[in-house]
PDB file of N, CA, C and O in Angstrom:
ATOM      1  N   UNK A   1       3.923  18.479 221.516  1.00  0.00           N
ATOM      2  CA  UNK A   1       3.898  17.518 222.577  1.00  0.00           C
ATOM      3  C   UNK A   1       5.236  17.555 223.321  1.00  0.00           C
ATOM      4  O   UNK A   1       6.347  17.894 222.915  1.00  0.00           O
ATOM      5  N   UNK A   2       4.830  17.114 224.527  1.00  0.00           N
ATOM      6  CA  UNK A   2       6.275  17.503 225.738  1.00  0.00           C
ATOM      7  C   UNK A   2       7.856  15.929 225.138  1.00  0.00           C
ATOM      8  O   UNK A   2       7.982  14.768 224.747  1.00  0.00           O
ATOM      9  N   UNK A   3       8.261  16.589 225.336  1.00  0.00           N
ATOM     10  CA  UNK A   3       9.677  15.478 225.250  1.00  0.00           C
ATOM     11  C   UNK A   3       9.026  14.060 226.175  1.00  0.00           C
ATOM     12  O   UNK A   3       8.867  14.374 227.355  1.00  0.00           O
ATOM     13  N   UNK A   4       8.799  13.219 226.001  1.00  0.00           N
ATOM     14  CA  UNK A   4       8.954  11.939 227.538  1.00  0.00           C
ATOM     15  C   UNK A   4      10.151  11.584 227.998  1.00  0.00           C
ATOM     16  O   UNK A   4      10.337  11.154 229.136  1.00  0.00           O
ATOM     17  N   UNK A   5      10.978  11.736 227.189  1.00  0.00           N
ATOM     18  CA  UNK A   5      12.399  11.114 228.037  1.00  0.00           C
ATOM     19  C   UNK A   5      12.610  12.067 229.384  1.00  0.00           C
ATOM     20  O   UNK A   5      13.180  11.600 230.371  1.00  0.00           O
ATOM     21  N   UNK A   6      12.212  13.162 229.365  1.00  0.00           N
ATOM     22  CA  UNK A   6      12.722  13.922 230.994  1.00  0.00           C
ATOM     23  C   UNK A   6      11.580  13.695 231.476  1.00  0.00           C
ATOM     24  O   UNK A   6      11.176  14.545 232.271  1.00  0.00           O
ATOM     25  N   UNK A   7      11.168  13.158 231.344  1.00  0.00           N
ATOM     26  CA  UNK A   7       9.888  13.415 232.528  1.00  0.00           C
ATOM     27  C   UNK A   7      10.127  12.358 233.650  1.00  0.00           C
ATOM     28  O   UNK A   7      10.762  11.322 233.456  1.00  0.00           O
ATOM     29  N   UNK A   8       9.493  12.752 234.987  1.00  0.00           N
ATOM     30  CA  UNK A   8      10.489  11.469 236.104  1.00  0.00           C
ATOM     31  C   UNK A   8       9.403  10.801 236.078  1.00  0.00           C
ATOM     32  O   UNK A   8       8.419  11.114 235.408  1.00  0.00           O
ATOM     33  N   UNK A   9       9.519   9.570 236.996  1.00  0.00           N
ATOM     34  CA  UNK A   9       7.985   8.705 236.912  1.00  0.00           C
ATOM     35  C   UNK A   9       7.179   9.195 237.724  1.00  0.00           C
ATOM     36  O   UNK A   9       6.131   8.621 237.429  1.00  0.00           O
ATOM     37  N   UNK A  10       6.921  10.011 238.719  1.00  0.00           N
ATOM     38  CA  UNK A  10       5.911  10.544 238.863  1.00  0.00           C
ATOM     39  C   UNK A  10       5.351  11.714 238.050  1.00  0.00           C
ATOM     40  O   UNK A  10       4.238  12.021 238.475  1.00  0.00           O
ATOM     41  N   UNK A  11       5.739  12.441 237.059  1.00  0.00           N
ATOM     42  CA  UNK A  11       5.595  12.967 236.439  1.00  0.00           C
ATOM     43  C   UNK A  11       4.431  12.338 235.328  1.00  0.00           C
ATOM     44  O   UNK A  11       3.251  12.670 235.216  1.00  0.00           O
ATOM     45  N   UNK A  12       5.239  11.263 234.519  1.00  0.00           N
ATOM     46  CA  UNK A  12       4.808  10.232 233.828  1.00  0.00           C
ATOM     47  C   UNK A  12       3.630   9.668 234.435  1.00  0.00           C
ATOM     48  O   UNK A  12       2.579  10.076 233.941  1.00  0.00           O
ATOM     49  N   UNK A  13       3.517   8.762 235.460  1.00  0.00           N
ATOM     50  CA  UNK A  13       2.161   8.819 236.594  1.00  0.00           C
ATOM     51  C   UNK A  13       1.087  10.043 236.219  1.00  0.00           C
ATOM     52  O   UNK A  13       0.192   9.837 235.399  1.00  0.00           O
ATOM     53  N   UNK A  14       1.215  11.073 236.750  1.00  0.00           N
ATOM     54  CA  UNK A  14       0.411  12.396 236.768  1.00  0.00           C
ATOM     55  C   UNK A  14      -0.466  12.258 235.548  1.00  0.00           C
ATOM     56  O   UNK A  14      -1.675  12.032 235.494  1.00  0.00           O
ATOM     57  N   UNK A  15       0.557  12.476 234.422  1.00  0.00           N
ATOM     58  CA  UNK A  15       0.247  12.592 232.988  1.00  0.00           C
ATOM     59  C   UNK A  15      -0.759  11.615 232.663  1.00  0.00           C
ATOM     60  O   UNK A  15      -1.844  11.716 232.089  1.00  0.00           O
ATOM     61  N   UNK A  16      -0.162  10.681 233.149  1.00  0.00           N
ATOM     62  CA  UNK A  16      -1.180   8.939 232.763  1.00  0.00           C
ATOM     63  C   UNK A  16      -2.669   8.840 232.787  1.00  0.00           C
ATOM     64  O   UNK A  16      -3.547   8.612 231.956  1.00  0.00           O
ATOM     65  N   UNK A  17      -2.595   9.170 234.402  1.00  0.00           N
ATOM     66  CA  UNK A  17      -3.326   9.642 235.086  1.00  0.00           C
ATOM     67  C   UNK A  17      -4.935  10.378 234.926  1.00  0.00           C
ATOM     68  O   UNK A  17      -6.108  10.076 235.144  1.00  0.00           O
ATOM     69  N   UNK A  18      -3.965  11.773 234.290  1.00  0.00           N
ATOM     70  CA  UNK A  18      -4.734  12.224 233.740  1.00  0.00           C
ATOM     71  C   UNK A  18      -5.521  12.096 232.964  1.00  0.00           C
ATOM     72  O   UNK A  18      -6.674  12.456 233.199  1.00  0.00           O
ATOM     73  N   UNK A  19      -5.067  11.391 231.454  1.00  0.00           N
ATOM     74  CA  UNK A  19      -5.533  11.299 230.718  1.00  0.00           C
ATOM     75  C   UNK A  19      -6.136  10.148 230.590  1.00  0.00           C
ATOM     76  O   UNK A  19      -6.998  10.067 229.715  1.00  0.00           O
ATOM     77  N   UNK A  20      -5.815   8.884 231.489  1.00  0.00           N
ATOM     78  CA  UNK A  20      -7.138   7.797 231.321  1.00  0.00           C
ATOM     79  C   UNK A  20      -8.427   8.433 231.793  1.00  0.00           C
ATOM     80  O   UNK A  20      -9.534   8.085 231.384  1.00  0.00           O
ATOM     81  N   UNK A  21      -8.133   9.725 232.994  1.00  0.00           N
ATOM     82  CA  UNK A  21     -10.076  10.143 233.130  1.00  0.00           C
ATOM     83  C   UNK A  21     -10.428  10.870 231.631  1.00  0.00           C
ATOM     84  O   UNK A  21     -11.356  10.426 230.957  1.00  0.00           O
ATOM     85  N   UNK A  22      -9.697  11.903 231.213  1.00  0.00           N
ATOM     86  CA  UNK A  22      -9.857  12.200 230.063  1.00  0.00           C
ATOM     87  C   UNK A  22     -10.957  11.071 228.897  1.00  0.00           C
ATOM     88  O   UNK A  22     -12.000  11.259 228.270  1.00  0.00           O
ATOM     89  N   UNK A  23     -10.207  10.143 229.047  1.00  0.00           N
ATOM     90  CA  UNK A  23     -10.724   8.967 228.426  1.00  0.00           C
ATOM     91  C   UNK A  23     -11.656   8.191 228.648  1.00  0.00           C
ATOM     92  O   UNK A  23     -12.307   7.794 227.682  1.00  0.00           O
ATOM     93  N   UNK A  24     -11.837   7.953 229.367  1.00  0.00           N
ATOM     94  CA  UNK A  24     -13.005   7.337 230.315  1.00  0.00           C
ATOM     95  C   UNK A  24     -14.272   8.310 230.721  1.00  0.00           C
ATOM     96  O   UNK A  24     -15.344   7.964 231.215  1.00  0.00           O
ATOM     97  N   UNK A  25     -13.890   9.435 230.415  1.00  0.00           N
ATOM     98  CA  UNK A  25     -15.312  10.702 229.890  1.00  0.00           C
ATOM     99  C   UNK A  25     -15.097  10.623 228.597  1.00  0.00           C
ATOM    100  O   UNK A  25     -15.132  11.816 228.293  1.00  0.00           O
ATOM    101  N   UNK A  26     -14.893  10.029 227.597  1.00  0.00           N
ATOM    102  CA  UNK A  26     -15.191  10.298 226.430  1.00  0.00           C
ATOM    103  C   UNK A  26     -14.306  11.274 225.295  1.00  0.00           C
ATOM    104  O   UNK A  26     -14.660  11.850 224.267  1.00  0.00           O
ATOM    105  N   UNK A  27     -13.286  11.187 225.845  1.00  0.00           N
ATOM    106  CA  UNK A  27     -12.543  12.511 224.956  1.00  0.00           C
ATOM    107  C   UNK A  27     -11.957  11.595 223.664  1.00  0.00           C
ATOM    108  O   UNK A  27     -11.939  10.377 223.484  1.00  0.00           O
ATOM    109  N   UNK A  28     -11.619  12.411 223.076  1.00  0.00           N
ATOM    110  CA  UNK A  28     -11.110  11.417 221.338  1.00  0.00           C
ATOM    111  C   UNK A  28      -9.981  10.734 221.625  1.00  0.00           C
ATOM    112  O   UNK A  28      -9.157  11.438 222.209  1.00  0.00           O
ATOM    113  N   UNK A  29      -9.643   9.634 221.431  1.00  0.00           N
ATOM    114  CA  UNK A  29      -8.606   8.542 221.264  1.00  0.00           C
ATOM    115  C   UNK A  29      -7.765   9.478 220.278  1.00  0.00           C
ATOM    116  O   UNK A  29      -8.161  10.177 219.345  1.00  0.00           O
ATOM    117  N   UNK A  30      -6.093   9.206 220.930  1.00  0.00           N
ATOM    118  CA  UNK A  30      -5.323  10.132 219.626  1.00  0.00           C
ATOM    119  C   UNK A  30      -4.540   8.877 218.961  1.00  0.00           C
ATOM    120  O   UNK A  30      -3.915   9.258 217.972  1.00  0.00           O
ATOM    121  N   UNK A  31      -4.436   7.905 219.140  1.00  0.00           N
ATOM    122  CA  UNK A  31      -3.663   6.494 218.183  1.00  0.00           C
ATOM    123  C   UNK A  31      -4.371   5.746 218.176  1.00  0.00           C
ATOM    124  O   UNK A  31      -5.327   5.492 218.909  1.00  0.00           O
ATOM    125  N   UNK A  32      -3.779   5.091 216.927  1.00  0.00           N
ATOM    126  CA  UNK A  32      -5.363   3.216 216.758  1.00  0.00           C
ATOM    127  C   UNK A  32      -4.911   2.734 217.621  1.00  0.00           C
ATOM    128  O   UNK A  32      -3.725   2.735 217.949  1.00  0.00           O
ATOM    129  N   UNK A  33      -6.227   2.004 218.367  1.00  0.00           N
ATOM    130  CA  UNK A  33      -6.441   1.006 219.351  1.00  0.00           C
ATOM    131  C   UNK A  33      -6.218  -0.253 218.819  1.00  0.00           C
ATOM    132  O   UNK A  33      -6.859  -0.415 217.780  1.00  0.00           O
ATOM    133  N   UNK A  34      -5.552  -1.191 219.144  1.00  0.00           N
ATOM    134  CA  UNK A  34      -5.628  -2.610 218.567  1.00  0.00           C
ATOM    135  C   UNK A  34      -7.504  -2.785 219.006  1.00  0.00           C
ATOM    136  O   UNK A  34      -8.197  -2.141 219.794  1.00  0.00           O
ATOM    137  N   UNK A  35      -7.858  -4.027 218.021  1.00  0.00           N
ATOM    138  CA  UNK A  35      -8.968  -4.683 218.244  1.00  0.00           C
ATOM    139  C   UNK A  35      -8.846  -5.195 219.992  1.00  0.00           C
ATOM    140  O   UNK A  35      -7.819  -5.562 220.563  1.00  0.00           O
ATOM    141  N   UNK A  36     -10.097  -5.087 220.515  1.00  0.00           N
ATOM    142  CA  UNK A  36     -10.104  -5.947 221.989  1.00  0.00           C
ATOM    143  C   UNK A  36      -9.742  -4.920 223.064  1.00  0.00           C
ATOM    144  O   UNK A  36     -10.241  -5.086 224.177  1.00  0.00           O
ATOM    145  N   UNK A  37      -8.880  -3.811 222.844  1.00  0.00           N
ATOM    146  CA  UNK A  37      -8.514  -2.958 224.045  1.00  0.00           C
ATOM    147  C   UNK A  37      -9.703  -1.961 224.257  1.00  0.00           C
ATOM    148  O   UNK A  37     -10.360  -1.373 223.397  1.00  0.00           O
ATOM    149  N   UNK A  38      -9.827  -1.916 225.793  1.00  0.00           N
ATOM    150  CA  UNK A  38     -11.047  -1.313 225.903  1.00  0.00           C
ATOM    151  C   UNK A  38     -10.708  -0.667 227.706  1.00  0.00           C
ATOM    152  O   UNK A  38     -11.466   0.175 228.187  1.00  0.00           O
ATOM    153  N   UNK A  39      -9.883  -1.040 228.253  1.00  0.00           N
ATOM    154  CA  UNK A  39      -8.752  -0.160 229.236  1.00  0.00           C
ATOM    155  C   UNK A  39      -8.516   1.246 229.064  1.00  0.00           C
ATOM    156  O   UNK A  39      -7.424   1.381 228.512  1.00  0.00           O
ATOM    157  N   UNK A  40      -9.167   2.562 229.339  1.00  0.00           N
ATOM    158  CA  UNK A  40      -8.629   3.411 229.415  1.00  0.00           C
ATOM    159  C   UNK A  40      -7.290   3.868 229.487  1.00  0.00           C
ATOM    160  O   UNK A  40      -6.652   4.717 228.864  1.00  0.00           O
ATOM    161  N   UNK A  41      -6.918   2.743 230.812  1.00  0.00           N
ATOM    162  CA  UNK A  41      -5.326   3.213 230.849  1.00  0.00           C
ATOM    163  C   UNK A  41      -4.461   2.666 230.335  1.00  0.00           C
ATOM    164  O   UNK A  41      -3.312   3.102 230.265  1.00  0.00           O
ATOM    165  N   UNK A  42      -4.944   1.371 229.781  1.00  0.00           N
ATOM    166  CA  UNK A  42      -3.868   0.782 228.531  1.00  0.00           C
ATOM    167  C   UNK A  42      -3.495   1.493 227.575  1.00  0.00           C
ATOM    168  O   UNK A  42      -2.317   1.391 227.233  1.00  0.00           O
ATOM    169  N   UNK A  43      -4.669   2.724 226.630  1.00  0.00           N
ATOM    170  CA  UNK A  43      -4.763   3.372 225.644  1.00  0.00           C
ATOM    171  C   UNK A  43      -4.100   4.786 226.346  1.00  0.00           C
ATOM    172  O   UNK A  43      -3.552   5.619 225.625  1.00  0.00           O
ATOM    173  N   UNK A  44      -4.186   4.935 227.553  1.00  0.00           N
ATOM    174  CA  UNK A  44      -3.466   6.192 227.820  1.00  0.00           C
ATOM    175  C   UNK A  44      -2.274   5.517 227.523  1.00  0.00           C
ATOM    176  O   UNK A  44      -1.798   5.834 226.433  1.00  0.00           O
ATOM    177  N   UNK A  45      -1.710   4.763 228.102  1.00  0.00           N
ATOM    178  CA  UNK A  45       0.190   4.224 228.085  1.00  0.00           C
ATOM    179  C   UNK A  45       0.552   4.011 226.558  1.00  0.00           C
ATOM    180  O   UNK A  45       1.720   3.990 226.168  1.00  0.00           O
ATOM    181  N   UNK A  46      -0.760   3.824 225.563  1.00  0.00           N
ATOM    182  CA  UNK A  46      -0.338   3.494 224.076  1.00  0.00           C
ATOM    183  C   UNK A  46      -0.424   5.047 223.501  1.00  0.00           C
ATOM    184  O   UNK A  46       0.049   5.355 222.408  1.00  0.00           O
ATOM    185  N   UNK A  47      -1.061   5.942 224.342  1.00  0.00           N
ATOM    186  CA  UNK A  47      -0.618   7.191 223.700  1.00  0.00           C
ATOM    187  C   UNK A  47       0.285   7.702 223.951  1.00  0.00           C
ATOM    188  O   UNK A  47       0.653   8.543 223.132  1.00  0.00           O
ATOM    189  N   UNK A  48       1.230   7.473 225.326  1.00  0.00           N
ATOM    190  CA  UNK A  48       2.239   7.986 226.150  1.00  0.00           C
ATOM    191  C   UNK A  48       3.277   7.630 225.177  1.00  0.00           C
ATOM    192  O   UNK A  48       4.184   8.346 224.753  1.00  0.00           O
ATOM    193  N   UNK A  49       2.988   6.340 224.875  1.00  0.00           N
ATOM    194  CA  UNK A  49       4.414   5.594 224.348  1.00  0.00           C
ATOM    195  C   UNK A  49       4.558   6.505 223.346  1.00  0.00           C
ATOM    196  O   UNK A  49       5.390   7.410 223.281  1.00  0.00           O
ATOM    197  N   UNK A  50       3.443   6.132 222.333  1.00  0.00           N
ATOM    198  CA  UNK A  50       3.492   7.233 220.921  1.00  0.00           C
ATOM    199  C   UNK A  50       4.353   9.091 220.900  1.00  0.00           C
ATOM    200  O   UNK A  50       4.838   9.810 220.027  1.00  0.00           O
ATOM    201  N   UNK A  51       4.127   9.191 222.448  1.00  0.00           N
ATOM    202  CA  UNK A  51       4.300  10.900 222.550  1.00  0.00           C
ATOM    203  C   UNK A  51       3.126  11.801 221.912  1.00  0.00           C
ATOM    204  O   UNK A  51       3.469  12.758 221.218  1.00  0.00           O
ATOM    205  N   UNK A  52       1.792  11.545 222.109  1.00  0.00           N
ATOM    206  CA  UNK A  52       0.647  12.131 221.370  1.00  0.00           C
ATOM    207  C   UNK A  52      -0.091  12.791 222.922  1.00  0.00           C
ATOM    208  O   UNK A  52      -1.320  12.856 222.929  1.00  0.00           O
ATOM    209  N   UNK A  53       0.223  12.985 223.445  1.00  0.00           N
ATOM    210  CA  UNK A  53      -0.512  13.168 224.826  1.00  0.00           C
ATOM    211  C   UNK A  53      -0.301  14.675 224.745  1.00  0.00           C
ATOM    212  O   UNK A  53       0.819  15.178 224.656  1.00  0.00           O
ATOM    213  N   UNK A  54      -1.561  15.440 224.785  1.00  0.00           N
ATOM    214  CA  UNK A  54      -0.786  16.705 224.435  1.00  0.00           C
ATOM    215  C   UNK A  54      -1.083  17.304 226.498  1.00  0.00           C
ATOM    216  O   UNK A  54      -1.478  18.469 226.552  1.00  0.00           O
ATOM    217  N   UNK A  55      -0.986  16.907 227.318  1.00  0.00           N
ATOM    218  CA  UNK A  55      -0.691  17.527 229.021  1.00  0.00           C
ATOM    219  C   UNK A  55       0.963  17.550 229.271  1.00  0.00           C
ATOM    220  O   UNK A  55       1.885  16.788 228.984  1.00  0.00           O
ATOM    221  N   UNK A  56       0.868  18.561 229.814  1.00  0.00           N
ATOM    222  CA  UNK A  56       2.356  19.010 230.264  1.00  0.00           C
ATOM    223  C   UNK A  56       2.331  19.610 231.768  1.00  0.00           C
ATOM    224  O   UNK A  56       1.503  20.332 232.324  1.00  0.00           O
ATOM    225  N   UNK A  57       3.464  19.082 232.188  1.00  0.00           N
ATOM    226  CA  UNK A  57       3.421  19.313 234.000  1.00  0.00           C
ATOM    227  C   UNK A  57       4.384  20.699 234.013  1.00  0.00           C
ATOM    228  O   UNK A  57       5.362  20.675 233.266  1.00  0.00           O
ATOM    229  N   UNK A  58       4.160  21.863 234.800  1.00  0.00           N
ATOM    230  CA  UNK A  58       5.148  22.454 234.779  1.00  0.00           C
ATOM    231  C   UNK A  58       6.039  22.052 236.323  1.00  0.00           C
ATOM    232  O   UNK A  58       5.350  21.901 237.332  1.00  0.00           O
ATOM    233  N   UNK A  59       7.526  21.902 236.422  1.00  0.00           N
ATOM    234  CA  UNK A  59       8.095  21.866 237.557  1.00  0.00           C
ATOM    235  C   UNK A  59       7.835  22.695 238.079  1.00  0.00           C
ATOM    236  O   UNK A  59       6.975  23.497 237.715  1.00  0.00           O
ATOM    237  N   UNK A  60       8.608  22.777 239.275  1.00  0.00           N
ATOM    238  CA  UNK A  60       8.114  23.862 240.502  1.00  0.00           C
ATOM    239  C   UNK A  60       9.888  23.311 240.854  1.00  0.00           C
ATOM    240  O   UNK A  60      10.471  22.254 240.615  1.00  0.00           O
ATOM    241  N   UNK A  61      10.233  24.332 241.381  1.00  0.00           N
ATOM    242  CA  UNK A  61      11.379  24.870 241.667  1.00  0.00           C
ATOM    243  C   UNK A  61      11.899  24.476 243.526  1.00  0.00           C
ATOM    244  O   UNK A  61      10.993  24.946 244.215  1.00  0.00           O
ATOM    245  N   UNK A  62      12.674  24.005 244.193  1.00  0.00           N
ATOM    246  CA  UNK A  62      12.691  23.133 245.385  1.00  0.00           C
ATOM    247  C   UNK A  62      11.955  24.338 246.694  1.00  0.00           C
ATOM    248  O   UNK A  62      11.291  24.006 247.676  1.00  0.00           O
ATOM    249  N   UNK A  63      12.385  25.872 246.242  1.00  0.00           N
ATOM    250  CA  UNK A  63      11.220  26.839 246.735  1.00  0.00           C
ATOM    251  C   UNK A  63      10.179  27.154 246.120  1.00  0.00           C
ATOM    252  O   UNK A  63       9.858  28.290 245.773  1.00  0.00           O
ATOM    253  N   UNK A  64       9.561  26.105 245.942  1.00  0.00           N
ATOM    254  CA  UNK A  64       7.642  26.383 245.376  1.00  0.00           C
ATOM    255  C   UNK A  64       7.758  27.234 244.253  1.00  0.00           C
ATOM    256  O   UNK A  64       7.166  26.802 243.264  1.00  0.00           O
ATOM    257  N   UNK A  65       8.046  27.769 244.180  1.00  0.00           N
ATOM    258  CA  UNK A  65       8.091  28.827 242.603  1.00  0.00           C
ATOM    259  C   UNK A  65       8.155  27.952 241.747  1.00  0.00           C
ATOM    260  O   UNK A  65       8.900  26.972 241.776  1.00  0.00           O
ATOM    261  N   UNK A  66       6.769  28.456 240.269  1.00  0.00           N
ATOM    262  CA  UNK A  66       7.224  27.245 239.131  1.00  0.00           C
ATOM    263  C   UNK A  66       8.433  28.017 238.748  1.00  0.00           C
ATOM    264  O   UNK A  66       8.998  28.987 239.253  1.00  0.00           O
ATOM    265  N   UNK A  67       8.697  27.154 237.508  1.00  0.00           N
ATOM    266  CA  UNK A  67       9.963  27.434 236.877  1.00  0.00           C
ATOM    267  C   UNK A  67       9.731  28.084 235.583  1.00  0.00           C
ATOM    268  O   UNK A  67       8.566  27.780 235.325  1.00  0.00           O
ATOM    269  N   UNK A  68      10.191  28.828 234.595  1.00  0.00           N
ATOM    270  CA  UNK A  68       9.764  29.493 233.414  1.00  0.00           C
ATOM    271  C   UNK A  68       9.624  28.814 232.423  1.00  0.00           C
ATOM    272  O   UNK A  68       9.256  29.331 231.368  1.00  0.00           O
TER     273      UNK A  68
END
């Protein structure tokens, strides 16, 4: 799983993002849910927090080129 501390907030966004549709089609929950949560994107931000999110953004370089 990617580091979260570098990631900028749109980055973090993206990621989020992502993975509440992930979730909201049905893909496996990766941490316990408290009782009552039923928010896709609450459970994305409780996986974010955890660092279990396995999507990774690659940068892109200020001339469009990603980066290695």
């Amino acid at each position: 799983m990617a580091n979260n501390k570098y990631k900028s907030r749109y980055e973090k966004t993206r990621i989020i993002s992502a993975r509440t549709l992930q979730i909201s089609q049905g893909s496996p929950v990766l941490v316990k849910v408290p009782k009552g949560m039923t928010k896709p994107i609450e459970i994305a931000k409780l996986e974010w927090e955890a660092g279990v999110i396995p999507i990774d953004i690659k940068p892109k370089s200020p001339g469009g080129e990603k980066k290695p």
